[in-house]
C-alpha positions in Angstrom: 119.1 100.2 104.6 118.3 97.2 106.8 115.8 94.5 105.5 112.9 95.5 107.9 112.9 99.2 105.7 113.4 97.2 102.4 110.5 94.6 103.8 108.0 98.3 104.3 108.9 100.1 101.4 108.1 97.2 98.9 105.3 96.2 100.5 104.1 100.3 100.4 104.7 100.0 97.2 103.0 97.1 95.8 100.2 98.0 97.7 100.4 101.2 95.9 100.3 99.5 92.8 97.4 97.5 93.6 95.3 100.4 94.5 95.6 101.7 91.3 94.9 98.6 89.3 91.9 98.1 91.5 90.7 101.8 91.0 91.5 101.0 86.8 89.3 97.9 87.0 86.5 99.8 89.3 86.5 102.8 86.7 86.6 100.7 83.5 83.1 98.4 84.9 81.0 101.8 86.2 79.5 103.6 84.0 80.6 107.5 84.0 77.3 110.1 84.0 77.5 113.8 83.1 75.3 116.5 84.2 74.3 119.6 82.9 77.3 121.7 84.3 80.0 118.9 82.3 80.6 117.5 86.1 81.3 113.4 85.8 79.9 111.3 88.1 80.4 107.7 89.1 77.9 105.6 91.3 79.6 104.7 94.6 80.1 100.9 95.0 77.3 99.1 97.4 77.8 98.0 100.7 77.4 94.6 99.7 80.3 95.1 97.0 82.7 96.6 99.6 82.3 94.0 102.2 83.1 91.3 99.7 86.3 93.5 98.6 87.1 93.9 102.1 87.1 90.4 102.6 88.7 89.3 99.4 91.7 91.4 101.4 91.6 89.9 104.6 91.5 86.7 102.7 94.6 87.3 100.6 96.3 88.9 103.7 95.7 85.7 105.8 97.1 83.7 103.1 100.3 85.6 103.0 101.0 85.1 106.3 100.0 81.7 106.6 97.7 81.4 109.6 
């Protein structure tokens, strides 16, 4: 396997693993409603809150490639 597959498939992976921590955090700090059928429900995030995750990205991203 040469490095630029190695390079992919951990960054795939930690990316991976990010997502899920992210969707942990995100599900641990909304609250959870249930309707009369027993269907949960979760408020979307605001626009607001996704542009400043979206950012916080970009941010981190810029800082790993040093530019």
């Amino acid at each position: 396997m040469n490095l630029k597959t190695r390079v992919l498939l951990m960054g795939g992976l930690l990316g991976a693993l990010v997502g899920v921590l992210a969707a942990y955090i995100y599900f641990n700090n909304t609250p959870v409603t249930v309707d009369e059928a027993g269907q949960e429900s979760m408020e979307p995030p605001s626009a607001g809150q996704s542009v400043r995750v979206g950012l916080g990205v970009l941010t981190v991203l810029k800082m790993l490639t040093g530019e």
